[in-house]
C-alpha positions, 0 to 999 in steps of 0.5 A: 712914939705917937708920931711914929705911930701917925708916921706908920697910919699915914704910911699904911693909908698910902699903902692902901690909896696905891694898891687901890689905884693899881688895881683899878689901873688894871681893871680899867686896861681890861676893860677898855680892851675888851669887846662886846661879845656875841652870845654863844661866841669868844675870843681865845687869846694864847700869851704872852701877847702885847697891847700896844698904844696907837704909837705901836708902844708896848702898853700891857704884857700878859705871859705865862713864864714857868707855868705862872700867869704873869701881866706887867703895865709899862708907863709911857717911858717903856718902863715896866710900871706894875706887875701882877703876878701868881706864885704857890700861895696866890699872888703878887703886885709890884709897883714900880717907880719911875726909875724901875725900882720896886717900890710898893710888894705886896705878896700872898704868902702862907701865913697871910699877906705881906706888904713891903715899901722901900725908898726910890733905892730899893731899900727897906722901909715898912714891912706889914706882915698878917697872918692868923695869929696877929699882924706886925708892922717893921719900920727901918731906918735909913740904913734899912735896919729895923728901927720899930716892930709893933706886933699883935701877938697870938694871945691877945694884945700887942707889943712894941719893940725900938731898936738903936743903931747897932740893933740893940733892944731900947725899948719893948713892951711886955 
């Protein structure tokens, strides 16, 4: 139990580490591009627009799909890297692995905020989910089935719960 409790620490560090390093990505291509500006003067852009590199290669995308701000990164491949999205609750950042499998959500939602990390497949792997009557934190398995829940709960304290193979209950705290 202690190391997967390490295993879920280190895990939400990386967490943490990455959706850093995206948004700074973000801020510095912002920042890069723009152009110091004359007082009383500015420059309007209307999406979607592209930024390309000096090899005319797509860098940055910035549109307005259904009424919804989105800008995608794309890696030197062409591949999309990042999104950076808006829905109803706030909005969304996904990042990309080198293949194009999303990797890292994490999502505004009513509640509060979720976070989802899958394997290079796409497959499930760590969930962590606040809202304001506590957090959860879901681990899966190698076949994505949930394998360890632990949950702060909206009166007080927090809970464990171990799931086998088959989904049964091994072990919860009370």
């Amino acid at each position: 139990m202690n190391n997967e409790i390490k295993n879920l620490k280190r895990e939400i560090q990386l967490l943490r580490r990455v959706g850093l390093a995206a948004l700074m990505t973000i801020l510095a291509v912002f920042l890069c591009a723009a152009k110091p500006q004359i007082p009383g003067k500015h420059t309007t852009v209307r999406a979607p627009f592209h930024v390309v590199d000096r090899n005319g290669r797509t860098s940055v995308v910035i549109d307005v799909p259904e009424g919804k701000p989105c800008l995608r990164l794309y890696d030197d491949k062409g591949g999309v890297a990042a999104i950076l999205s808006s829905n109803r609750d706030g909005g969304n950042l996904t990042i990309n692995n080198k293949s194009g499998t999303a990797v890292v959500r994490v999502t505004a939602l009513p509640e509060g905020g979720l976070v989802g990390i899958t394997d290079n497949t796409g497959t499930a792997r760590v969930y962590v989910k606040s809202s304001e009557t506590g957090g959860l934190v879901d681990v899966r398995d190698n076949n994505g089935s949930v394998g360890v829940v632990l949950g702060g709960g909206d009166h007080g304290g927090g809970r464990v719960f171990v799931f086998g193979s088959a989904g049964e209950r091994l072990f919860s705290t009370p």
